[in-house]
C-alpha positions in Angstrom: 0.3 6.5 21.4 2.6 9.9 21.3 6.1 9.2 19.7 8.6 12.3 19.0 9.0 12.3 15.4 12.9 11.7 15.0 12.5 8.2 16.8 9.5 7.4 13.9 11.9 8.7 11.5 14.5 6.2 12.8 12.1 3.8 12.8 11.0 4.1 9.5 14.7 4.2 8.1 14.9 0.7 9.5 11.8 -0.8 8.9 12.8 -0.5 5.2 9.5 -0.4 2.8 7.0 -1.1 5.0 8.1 0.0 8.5 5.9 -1.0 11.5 4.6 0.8 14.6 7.0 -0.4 17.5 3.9 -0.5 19.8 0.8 -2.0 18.1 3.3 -3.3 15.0 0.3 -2.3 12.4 2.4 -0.3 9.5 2.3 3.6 8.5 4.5 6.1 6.6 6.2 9.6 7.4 3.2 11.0 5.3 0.3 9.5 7.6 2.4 10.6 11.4 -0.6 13.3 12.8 0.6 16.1 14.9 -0.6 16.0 18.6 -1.5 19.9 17.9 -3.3 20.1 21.3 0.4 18.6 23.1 2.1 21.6 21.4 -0.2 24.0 23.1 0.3 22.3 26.1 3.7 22.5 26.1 3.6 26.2 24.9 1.7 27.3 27.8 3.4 25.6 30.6 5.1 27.3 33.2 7.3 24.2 35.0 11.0 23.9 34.6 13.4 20.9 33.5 17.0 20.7 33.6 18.9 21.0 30.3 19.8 17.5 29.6 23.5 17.8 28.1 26.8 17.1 30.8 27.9 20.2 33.2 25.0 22.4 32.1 22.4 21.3 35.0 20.7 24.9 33.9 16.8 25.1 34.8 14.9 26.1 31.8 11.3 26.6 30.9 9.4 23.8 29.0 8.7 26.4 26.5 11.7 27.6 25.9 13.6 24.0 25.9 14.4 24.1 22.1 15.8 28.1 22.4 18.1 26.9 25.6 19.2 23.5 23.3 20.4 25.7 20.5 22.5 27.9 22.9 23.7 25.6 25.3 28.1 25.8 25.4 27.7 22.3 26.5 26.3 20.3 23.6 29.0 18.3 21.4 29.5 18.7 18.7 32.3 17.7 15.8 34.8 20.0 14.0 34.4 21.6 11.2 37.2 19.2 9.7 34.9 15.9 10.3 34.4 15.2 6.8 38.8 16.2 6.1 39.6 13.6 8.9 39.9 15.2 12.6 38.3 12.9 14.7 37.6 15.6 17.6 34.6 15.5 19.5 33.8 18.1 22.6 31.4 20.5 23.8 30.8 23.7 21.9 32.7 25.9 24.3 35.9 23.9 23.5 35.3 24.2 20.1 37.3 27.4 19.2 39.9 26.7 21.2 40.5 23.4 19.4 40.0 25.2 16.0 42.8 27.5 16.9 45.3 25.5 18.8 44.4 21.5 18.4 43.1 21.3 15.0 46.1 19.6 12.5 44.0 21.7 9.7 44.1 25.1 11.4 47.0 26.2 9.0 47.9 26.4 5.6 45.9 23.1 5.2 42.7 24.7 7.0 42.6 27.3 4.7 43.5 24.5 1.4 39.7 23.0 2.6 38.3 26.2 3.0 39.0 27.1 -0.5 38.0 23.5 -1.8 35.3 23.3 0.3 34.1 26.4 -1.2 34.9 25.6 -4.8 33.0 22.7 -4.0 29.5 24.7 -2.8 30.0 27.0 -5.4 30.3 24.6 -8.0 26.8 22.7 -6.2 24.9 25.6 -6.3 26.4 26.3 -10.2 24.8 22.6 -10.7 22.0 23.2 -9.4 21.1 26.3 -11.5 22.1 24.3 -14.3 20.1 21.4 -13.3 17.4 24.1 -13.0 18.0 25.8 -16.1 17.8 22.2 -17.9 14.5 21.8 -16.2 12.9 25.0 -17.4 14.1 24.0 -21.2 12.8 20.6 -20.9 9.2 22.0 -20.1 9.6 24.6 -22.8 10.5 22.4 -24.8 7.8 20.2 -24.2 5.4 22.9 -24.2 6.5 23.7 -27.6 6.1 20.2 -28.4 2.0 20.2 -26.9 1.8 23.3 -28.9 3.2 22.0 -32.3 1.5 18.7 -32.0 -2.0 20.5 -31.4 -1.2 22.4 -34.7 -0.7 19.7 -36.5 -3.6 18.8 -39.1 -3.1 15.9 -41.8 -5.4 17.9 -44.1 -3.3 21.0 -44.0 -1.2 20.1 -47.6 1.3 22.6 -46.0 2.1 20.6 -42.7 1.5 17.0 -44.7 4.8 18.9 -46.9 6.3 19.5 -43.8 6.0 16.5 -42.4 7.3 14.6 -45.7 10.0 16.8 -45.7 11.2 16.1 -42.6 10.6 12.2 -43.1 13.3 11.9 -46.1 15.8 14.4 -45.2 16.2 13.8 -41.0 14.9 10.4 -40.8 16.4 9.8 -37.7 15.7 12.9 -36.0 12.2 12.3 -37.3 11.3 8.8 -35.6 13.5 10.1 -32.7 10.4 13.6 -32.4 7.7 11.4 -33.8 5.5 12.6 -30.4 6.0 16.2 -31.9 3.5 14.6 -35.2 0.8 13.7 -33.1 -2.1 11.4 -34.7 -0.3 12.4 -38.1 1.7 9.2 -37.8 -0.1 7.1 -35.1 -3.9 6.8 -36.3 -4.7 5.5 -39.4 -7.1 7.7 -40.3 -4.8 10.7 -40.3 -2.0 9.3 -42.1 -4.4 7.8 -45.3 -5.4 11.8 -44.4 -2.1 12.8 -45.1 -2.0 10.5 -48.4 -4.8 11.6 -49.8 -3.3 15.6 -49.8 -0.1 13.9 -51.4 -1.5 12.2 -54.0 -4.7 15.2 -54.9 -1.8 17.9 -54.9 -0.2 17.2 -58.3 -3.9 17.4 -59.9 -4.6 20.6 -58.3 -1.2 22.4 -59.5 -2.1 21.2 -63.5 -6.2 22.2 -62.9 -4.3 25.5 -61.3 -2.1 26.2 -64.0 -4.9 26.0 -66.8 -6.6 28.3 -65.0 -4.1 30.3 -64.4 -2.9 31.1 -68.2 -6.8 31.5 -68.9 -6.8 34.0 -66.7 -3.0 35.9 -68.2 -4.7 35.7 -71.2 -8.0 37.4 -69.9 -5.6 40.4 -68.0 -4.3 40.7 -71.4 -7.5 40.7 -73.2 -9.6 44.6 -73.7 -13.2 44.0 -72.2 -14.4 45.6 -75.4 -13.0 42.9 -77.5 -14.4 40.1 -74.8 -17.3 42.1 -75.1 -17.0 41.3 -78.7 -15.9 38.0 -78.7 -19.4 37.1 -77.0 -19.9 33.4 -74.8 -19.4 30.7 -77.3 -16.0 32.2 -79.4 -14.6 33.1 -74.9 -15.4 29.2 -74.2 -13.8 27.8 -77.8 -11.2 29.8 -77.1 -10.5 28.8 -73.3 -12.3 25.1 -73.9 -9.5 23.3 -72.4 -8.7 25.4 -69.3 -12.4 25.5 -68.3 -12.7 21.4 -68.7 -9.6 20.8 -66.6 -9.6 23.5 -64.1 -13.6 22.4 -64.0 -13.1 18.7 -63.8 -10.3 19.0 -61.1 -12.8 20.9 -59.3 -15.6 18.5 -59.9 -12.9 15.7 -58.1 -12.5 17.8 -55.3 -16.1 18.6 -54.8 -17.1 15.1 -54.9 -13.6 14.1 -52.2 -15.1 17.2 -49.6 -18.6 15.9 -50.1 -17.9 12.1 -49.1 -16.6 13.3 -45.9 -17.7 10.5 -43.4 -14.9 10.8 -41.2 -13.2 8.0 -42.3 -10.0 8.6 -45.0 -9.8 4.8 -46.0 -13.4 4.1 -46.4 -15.6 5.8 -49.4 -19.6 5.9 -48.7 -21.3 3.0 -50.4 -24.5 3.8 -52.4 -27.1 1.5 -52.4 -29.4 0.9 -55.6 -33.0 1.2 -55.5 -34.9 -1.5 -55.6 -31.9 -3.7 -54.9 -29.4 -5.3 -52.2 -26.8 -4.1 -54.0 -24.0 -1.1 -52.7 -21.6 0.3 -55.0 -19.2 3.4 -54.6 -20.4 5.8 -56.8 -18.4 8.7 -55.2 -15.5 7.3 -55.9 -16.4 6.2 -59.9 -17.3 10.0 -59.8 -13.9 11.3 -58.5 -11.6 8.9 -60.7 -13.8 10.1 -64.0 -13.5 14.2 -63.4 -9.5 13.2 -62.4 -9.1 11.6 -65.3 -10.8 14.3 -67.5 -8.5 17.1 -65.9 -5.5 15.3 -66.6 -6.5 14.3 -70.1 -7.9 18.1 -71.0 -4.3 19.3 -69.1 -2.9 17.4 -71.9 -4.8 18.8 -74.9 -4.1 22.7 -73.5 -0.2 22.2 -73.4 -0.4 20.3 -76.6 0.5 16.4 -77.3 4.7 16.3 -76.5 5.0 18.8 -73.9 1.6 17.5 -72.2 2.7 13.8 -72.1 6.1 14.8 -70.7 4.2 16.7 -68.1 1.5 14.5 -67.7 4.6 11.2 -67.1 6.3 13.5 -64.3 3.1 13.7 -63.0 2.7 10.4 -63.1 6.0 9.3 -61.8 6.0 12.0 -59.1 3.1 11.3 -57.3 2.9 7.5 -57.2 7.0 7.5 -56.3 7.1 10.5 -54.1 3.8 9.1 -51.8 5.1 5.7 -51.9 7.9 6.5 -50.3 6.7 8.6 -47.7 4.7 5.7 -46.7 7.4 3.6 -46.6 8.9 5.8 -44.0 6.1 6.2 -41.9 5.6 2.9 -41.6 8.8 1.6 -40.7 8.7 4.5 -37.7 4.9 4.1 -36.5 6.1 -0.2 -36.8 2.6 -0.9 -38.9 1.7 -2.8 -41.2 2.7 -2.4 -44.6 0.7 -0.8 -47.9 -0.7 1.4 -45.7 -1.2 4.1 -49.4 -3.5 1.6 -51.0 -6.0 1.3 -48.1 -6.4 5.6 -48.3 -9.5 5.9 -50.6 -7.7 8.5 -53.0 -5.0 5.9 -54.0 -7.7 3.8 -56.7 -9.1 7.6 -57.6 -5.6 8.9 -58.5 -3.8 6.3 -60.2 -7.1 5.5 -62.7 -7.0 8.7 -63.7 -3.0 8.8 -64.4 -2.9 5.2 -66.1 -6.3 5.7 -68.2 -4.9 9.7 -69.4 -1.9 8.3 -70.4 -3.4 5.9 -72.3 -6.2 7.7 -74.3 -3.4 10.4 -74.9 -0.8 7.5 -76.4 -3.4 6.2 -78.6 -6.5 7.0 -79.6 -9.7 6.7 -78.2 -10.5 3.4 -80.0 -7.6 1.8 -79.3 -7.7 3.0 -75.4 -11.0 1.1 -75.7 -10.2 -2.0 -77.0 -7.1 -2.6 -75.1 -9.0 -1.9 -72.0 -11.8 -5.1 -73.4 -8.7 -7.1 -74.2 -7.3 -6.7 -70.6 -11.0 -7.1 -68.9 -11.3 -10.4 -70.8 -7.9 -11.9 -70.2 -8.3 -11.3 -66.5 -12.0 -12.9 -66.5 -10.8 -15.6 -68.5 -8.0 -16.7 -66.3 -10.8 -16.9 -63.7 -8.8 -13.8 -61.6 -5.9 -15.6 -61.4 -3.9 -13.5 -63.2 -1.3 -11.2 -61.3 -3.6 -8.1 -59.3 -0.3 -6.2 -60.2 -0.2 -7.0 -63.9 -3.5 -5.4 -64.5 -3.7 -3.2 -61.2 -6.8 -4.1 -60.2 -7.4 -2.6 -57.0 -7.3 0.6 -59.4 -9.8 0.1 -61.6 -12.9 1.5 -60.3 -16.4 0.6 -62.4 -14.8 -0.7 -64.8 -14.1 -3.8 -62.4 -17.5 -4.1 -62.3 -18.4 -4.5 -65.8 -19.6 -7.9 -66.5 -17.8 -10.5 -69.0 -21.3 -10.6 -71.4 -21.3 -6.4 -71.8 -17.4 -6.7 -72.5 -18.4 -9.3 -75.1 -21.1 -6.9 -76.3 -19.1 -4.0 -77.1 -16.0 -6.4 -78.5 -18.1 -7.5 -81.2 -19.8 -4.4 -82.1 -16.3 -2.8 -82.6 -15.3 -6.2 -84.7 -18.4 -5.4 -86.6 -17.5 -1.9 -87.0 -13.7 -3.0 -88.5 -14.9 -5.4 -90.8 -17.7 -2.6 -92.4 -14.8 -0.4 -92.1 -12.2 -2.9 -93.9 -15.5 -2.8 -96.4 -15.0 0.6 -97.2 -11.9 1.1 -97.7 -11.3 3.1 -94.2 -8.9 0.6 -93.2 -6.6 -1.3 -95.5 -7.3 -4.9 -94.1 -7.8 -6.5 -91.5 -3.9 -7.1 -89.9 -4.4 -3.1 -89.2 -7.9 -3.4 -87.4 -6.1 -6.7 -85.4 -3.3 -4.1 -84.5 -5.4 -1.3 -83.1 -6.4 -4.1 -80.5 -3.0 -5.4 -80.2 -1.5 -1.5 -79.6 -4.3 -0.7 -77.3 -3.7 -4.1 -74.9 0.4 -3.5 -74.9 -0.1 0.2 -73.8 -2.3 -0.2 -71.2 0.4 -3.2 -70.1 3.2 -1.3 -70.2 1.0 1.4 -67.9 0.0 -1.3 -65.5 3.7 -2.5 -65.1 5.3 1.1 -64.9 2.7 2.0 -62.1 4.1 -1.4 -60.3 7.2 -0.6 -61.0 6.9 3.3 -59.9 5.4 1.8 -56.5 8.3 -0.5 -56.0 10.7 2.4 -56.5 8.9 4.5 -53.8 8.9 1.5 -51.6 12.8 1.1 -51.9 13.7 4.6 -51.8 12.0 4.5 -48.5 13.5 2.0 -47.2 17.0 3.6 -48.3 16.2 6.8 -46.1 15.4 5.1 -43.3 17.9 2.4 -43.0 20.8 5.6 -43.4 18.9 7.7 -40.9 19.2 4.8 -38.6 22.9 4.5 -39.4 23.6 8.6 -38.7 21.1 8.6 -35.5 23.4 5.0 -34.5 26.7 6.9 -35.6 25.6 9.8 -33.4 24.5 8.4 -30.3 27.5 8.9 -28.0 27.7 12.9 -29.3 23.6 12.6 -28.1 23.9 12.0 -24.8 27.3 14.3 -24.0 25.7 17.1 -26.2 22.0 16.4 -25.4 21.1 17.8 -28.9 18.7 15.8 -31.8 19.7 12.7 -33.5 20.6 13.1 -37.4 21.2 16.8 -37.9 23.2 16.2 -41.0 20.8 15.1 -44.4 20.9 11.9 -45.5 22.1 11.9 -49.1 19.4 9.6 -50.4 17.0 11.8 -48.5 18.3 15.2 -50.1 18.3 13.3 -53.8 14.7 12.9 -53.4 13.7 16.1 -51.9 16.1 17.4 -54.9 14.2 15.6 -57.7 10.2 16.8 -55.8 11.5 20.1 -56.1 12.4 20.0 -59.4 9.3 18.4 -60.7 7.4 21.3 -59.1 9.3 23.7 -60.8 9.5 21.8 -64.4 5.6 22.1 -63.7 5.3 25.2 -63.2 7.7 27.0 -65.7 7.1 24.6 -68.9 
């Protein structure tokens, strides 16, 4: 059935959202209305005559030239050019400059008061619509920007993870407002224990980095003929400590790239021959070379100066990560200790509690405080607080069992009392105190590592909750302005940022 397409249109208009064919009543839309094509030739070609439809024309006129004659006929109506203003005259279009000149209440000085207004007003539409346009265009740039920037993103570049954390604590807002622009960064697991990982391996790289680089000041400084002189053994006594840190940080880092199985929570379990039995050697491996760069870092800057380095360290990396954890998880909305589930985080923080200790006491006390811990927790059948003793930190020696613990606590008893024999020690209170010593420092590192955690955790929070409050403060100046929530730091946020970058520059200049 052939329908001219204004009567579907009006049709349509009526039939509201699912208009209906007025002759077979089965439904259709503007989009599916086919073009009789072969009618339009039809009608092109023909040669017969019709009379023009409108009052006092009567005028003959060609089928194919219908539409020409309708535009030009002097007797179609039509409404002044005042309709919208309020004149209510309707006529034919040969009446209608006569009535714009002689009729018309707005053909004076109030004509020409909508003229100007109604120009005003298309000028300021099409100034609108450029803008609208120009808005457009920025969105997509923006946007494109945005596609760009996310695809550049990478959680194992140290230098966008900095960025990234940087942009966390000082613009929290405008940060969870962008979070798109961050990519898998903050949504997948995988990439933010990613991220964590480069937080918490960065601080042992600058200390294996500065060894190496004063070994190699000294070297510049140092005329090949006399190295030539000095010969292999006197070059490594003389640049021992650089070459076991750098060497052992490297070592760590070899090991970390080596266990690469796609996975940044997960380390690769090892079984043993001959058994059903899977342990994480990689990881055992890792925590042992950190440790040994972090104790040898000690020994080359010499004991005070060390430990104070070695305790910023310390505080810096556990405080500084767990708080940009914090704040990614209270934008992503996951769960929360998200840091201890990335692999590094039991790595990391054995090597910083065990350096400490074996550089606050000595060696046999380090080891007899660690037996005194081990035994307390196995006799209080694990019941004893994971965050007193930090177990999910402890690596291999978690594993060792209660009977070698025994073992090796008896041998040293047996050692004190042929000691207290001859003479080495004075009696036995002193021997009792190395053990004593030895369990209170390892203790106190436990604590200060929960502690240091907790601090991170609350600092976090801190930045977020006052990047909520600016971004909340801000809102109405958002939407009139269009511009980013938060553009002004948050004072928690620039405290912390404050106290990073004066670690890395106490770091690097002491």
């Amino acid at each position: 059935t052939r329908f001219c397409r204004p009567c579907l249109e009006r049709v349509a208009k009526q039939g509201g959202i699912r208009p209906k064919c007025s002759h077979c009543r089965a439904p259709f839309t503007l989009e599916s209305i086919q073009v009789d094509e072969a009618l339009q030739v039809e009608m092109m070609n023909c040669m017969g005559t019709v009379r023009c439809s409108f009052r006092g024309c009567g005028e003959k006129v060609p089928i194919n030239a219908i539409k020409l004659h309708e535009a030009q006929c002097e007797h179609i109506k039509m409404r002044c050019k005042f309709a919208e203003w309020g004149c209510e005259w309707i006529g034919k279009k040969k009446d209608l400059e006569h009535h714009n000149c002689n009729e018309c209440e707005f053909r004076a000085e109030m004509g020409r008061l909508v003229n100007v207004i109604r120009e005003k007003t298309l000028n300021q539409s099409e100034t609108i619509a450029r803008l609208e346009g120009t808005r457009v265009n920025q969105a997509v740039n923006t946007h494109t920007r945005h596609l760009l920037m996310v695809r550049g993103r990478n959680a194992g570049n140290i230098f966008d993870v900095l960025a990234m954390s940087y942009e966390a604590i000082c613009f929290p807002g405008r940060f969870a407002a962008t979070k798109v622009m961050w990519g898998d960064m903050i949504t997948q697991e995988h990439s933010r224990s990613l991220a964590f990982n480069a937080l918490l391996v960065s601080p042992l790289i600058i200390c294996a980095a500065k060894c190496a680089f004063w070994m190699a000041i000294d070297l510049s400084n140092t005329p090949p003929r006399r190295i030539c002189l000095l010969g292999l053994y006197r070059l490594w006594k003389q640049f021992e400590l650089n070459l076991m840190s750098s060497a052992s940080a490297f070592l760590a880092i070899f090991f970390v790239l080596i266990d690469d199985n796609g996975d940044a929570t997960q380390w690769t379990e090892t079984p043993l021959s001959g058994t059903n039995i899977h342990h994480i050697f990689i990881r055992d491996l890792v925590a042992f070379f950190s440790f040994a760069a972090y104790f040898f870092f000690v020994e080359f800057m010499e004991y005070w100066p060390g430990i104070a380095l070695l305790f910023c360290t310390f505080s810096f990396t556990i405080t500084f990560t767990s708080c940009v954890a914090t704040i990614l998880e209270r934008v992503n909305g996951s769960e929360q200790d998200t840091l201890k589930k990335c692999r590094m985080w039991s790595a990391i923080v054995f090597a910083l509690r065990y350096s400490c200790l074996f550089q606050l006491v000595s060696q046999c006390e380090a080891v007899k405080g660690v037996i005194v811990l081990r035994l307390v927790r196995h006799a209080s059948r694990k019941r004893l607080n994971v965050n007193f003793t930090v177990e999910e930190t402890e690596c291999f020696l978690s594993l060792i069992p209660t009977s070698i613990l025994v073992a090796i606590g008896a041998a040293m008893t047996a050692l004190d009392h042929i000691a207290c024999n001859n003479g080495n020690i004075e009696d036995w209170s002193a021997a009792l105190g190395e053990w004593y010593i030895g369990a209170a420092v390892l203790t106190f590192l436990n604590v200060f590592t929960h502690a240091l955690y907790l601090c991170g955790q609350g600092s976090g929070i801190a930045i977020y909750d006052e990047g909520v409050t600016l971004r909340n403060h801000n809102s109405e100046r958002i939407q009139l302005c269009n511009i980013l929530p938060s553009q002004r730091p948050g004072l928690t946020g620039v405290a912390t940022i404050s106290l990073a970058v004066f670690y890395g520059i106490f770091i690097v200049c002491v």
